[in-house]
Each structure stands twice: as C-alpha cells, then as structure tokens.
mmCIF file of the C-alpha atoms, coordinates in Angstrom:
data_MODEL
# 
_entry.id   MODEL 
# 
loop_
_atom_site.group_PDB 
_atom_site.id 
_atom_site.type_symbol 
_atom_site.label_atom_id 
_atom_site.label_alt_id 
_atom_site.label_comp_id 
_atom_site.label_asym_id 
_atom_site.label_entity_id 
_atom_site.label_seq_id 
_atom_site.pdbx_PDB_ins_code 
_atom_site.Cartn_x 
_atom_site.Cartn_y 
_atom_site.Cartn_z 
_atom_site.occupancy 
_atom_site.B_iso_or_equiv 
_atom_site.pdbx_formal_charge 
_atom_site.auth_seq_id 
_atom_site.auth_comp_id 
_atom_site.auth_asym_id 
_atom_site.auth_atom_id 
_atom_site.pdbx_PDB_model_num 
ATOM 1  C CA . UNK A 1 1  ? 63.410 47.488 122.920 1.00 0.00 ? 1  UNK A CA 1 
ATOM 2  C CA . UNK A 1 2  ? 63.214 44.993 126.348 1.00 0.00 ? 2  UNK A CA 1 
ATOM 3  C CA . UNK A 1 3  ? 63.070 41.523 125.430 1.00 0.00 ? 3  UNK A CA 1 
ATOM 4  C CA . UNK A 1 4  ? 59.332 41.062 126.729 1.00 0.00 ? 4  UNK A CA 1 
ATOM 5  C CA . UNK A 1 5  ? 58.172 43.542 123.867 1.00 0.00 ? 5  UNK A CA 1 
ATOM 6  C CA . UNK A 1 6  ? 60.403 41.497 121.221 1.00 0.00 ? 6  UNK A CA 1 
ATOM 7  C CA . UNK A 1 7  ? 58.805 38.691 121.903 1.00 0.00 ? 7  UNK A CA 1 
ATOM 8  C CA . UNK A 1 8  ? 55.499 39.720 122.086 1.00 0.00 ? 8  UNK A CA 1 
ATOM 9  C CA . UNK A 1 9  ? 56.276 41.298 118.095 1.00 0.00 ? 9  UNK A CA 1 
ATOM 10 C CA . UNK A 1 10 ? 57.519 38.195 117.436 1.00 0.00 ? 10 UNK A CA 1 
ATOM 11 C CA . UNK A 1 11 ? 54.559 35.922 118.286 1.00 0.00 ? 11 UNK A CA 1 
ATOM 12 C CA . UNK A 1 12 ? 52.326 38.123 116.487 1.00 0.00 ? 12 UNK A CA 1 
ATOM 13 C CA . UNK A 1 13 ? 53.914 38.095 112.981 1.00 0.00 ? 13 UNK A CA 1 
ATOM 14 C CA . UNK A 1 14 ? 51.895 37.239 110.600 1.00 0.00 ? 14 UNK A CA 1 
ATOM 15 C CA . UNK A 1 15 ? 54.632 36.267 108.274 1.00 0.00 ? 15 UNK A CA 1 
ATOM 16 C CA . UNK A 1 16 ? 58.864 35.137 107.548 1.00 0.00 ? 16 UNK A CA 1 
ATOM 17 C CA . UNK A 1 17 ? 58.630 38.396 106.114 1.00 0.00 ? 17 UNK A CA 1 
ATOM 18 C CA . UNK A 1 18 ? 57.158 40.420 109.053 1.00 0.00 ? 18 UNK A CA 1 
ATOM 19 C CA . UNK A 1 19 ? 59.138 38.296 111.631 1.00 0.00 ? 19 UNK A CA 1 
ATOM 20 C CA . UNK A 1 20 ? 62.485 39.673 109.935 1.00 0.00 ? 20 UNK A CA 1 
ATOM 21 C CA . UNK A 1 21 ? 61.760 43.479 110.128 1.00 0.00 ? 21 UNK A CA 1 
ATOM 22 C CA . UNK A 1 22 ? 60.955 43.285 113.734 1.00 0.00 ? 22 UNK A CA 1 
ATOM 23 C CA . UNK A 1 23 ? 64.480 40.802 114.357 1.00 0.00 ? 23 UNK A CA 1 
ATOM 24 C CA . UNK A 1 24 ? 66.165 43.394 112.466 1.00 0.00 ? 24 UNK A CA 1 
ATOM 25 C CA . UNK A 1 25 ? 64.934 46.740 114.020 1.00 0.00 ? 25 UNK A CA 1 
ATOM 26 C CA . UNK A 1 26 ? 65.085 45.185 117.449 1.00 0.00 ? 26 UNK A CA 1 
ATOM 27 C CA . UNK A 1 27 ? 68.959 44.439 116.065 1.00 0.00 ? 27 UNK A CA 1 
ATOM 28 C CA . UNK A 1 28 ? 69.724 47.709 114.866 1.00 0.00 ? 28 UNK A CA 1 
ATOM 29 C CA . UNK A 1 29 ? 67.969 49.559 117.845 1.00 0.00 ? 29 UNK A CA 1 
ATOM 30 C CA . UNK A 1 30 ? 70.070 47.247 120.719 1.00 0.00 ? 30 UNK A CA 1 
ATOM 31 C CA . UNK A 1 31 ? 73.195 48.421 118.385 1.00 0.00 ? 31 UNK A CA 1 
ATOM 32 C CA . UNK A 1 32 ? 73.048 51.972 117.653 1.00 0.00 ? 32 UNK A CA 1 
ATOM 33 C CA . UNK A 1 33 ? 73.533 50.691 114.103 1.00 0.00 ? 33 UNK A CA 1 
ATOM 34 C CA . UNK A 1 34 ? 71.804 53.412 110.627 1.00 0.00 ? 34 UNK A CA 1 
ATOM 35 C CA . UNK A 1 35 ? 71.445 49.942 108.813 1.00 0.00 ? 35 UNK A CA 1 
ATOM 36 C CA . UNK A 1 36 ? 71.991 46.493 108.161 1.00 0.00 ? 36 UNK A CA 1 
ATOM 37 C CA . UNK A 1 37 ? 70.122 43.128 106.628 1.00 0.00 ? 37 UNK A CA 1 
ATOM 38 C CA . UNK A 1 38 ? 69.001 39.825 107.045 1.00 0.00 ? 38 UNK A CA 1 
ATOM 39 C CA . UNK A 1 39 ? 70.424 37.190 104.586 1.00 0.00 ? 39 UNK A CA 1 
ATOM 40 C CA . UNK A 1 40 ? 68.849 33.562 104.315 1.00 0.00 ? 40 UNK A CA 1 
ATOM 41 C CA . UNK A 1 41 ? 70.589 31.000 102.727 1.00 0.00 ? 41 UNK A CA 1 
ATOM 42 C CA . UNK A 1 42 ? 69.492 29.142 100.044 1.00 0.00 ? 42 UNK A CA 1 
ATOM 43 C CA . UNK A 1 43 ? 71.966 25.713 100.345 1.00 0.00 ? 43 UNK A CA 1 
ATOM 44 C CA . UNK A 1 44 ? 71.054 24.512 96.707  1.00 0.00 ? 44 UNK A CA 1 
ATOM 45 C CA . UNK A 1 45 ? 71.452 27.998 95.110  1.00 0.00 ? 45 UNK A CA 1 
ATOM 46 C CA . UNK A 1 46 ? 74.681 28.507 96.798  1.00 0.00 ? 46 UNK A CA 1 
ATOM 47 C CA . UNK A 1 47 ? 73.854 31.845 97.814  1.00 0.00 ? 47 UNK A CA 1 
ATOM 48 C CA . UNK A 1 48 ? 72.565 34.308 100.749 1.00 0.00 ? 48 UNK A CA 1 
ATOM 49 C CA . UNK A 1 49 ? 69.310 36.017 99.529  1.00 0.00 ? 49 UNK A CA 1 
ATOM 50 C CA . UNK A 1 50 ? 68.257 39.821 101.283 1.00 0.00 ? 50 UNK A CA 1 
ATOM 51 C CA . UNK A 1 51 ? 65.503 38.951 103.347 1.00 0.00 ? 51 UNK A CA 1 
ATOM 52 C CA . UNK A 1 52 ? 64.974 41.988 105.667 1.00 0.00 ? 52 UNK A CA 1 
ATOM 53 C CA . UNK A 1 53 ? 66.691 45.601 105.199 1.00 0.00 ? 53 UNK A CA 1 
ATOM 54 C CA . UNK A 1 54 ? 66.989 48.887 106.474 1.00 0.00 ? 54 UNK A CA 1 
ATOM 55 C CA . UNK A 1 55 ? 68.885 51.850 105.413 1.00 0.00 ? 55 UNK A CA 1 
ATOM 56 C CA . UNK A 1 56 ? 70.226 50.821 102.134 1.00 0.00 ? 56 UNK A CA 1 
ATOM 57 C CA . UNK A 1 57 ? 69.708 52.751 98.655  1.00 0.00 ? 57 UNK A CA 1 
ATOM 58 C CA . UNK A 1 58 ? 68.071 50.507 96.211  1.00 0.00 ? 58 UNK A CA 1 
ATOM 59 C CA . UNK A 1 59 ? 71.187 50.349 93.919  1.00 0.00 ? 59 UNK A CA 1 
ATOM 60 C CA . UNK A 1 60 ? 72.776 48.222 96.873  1.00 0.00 ? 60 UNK A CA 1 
ATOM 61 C CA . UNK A 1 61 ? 69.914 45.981 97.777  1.00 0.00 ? 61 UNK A CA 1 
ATOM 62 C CA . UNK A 1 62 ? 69.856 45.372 93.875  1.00 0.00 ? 62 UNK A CA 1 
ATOM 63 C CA . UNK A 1 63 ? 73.452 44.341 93.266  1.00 0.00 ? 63 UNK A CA 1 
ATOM 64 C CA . UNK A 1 64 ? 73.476 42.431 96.770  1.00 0.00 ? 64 UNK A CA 1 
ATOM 65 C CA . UNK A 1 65 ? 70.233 40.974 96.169  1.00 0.00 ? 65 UNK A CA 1 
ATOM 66 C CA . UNK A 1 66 ? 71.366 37.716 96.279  1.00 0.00 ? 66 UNK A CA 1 
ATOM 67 C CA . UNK A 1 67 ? 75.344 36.687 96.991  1.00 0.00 ? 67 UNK A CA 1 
ATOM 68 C CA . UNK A 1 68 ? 76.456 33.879 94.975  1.00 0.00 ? 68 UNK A CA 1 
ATOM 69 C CA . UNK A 1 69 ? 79.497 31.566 95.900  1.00 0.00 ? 69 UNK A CA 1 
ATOM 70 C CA . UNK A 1 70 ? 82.541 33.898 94.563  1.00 0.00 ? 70 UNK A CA 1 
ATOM 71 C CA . UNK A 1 71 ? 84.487 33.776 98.067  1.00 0.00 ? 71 UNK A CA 1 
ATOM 72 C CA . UNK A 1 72 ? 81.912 36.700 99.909  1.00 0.00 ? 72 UNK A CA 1 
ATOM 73 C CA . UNK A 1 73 ? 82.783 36.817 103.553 1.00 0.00 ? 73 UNK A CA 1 
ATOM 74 C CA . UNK A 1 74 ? 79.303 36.484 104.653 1.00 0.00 ? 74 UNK A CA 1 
ATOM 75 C CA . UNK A 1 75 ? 78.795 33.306 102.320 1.00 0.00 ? 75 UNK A CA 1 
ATOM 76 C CA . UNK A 1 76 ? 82.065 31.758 102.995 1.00 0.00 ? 76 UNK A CA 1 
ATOM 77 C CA . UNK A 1 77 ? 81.129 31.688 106.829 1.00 0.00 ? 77 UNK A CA 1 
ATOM 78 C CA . UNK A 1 78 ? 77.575 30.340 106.641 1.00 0.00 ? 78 UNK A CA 1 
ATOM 79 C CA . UNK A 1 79 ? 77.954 26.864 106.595 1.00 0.00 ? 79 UNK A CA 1 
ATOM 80 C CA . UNK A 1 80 ? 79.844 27.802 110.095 1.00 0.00 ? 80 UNK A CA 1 
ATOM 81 C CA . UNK A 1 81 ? 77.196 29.434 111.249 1.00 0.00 ? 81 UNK A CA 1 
ATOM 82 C CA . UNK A 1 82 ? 79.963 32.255 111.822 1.00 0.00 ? 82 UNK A CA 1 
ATOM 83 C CA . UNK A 1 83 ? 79.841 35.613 112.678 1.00 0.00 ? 83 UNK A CA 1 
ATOM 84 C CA . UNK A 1 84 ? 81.115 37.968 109.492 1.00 0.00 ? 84 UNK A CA 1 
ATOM 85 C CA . UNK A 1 85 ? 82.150 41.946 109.177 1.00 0.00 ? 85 UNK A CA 1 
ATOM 86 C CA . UNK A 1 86 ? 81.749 43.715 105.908 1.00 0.00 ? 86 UNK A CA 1 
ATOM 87 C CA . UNK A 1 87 ? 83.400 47.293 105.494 1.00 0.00 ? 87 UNK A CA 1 
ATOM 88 C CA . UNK A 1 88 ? 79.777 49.033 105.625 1.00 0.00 ? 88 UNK A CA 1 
ATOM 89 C CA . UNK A 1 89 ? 78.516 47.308 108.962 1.00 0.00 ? 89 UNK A CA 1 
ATOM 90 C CA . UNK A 1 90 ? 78.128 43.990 110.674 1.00 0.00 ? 90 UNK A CA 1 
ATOM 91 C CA . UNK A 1 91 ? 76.163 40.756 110.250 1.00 0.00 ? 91 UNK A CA 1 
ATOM 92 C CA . UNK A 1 92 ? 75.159 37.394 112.483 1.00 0.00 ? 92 UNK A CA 1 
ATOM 93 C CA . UNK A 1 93 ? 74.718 34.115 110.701 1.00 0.00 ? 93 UNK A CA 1 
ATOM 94 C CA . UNK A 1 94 ? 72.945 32.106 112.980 1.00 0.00 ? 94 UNK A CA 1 
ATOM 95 C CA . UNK A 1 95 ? 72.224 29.118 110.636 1.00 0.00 ? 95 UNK A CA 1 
ATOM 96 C CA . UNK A 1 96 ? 70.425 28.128 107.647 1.00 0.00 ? 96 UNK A CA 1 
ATOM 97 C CA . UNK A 1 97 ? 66.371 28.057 107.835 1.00 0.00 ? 97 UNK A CA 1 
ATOM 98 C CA . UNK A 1 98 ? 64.739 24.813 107.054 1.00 0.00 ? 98 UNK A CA 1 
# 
C-alpha cells in the first residue's frame, strides 16, 4: 500500500479501533509478514492490552490478551519506546497513547 492511500484510510477512520486495523494491515502488507498485533499500554495497569490483530487463533489472543508486568520483552521495552522481537514475529512500540 503507497503512503498516499494510508493516509487517506487513516483520515477516514471512524474509530481507535478502525485506525489500528488499517496501521496494522498496511504493517503486515509493507512486511510480507502472515500476522502480528497492536499492543497499547495501559501505564496504571502495568500492562500492554491487544488492540488490533491478524492471524492469530483465538486461544493466543486469549492468553495474550493483556501482558502484565512479569518481565515480557514487549512490556519491559515500552517505557523505552523500544523496538522488541518475540519468537512468533516482530513488534514496534512507538509510545504510550494519551
């Protein structure tokens, strides 16, 4: 997908929800990738929540639902606003939404 077409999804979401699903297909499309997520962080739950998916069987998205503070990669870099790698596929923290 050319930038000019992402951004024209991407003005006309209606939603946080909406605006995700196009991030993330535009993301997995640009890398070849079968799936990945979206995690938000939710600073005063200590935890990443699933916001967007694709791919994944529901008994994933159920136990990774939301990552608490036990040491998970992807949690552990947040605050950083780091890049993480899980065994399964790749994910970009870009930063908490507020």
């Amino acid at each position: 997908m050319r930038l000019r077409q992402l951004t024209g999804r991407v003005q006309n979401a209606p939603d946080l929800d909406t605006l995700l699903a196009v991030v993330l297909d535009a993301a997995l499309a640009q890398t070849s990738a079968d799936f990945g997520t979206v995690q938000i962080s939710e600073p005063g739950a200590g935890a990443l929540r699933i916001a967007a998916q694709s791919g994944f069987s529901s008994e994933f998205l159920e136990y990774f639902a939301v990552v608490d503070d036990d040491g998970a990669a992807c949690l552990a870099s947040c605050p950083r606003c780091h890049r993480c790698s899980a065994a399964a596929g790749t994910s970009t923290l870009i930063g908490p939404l507020t």
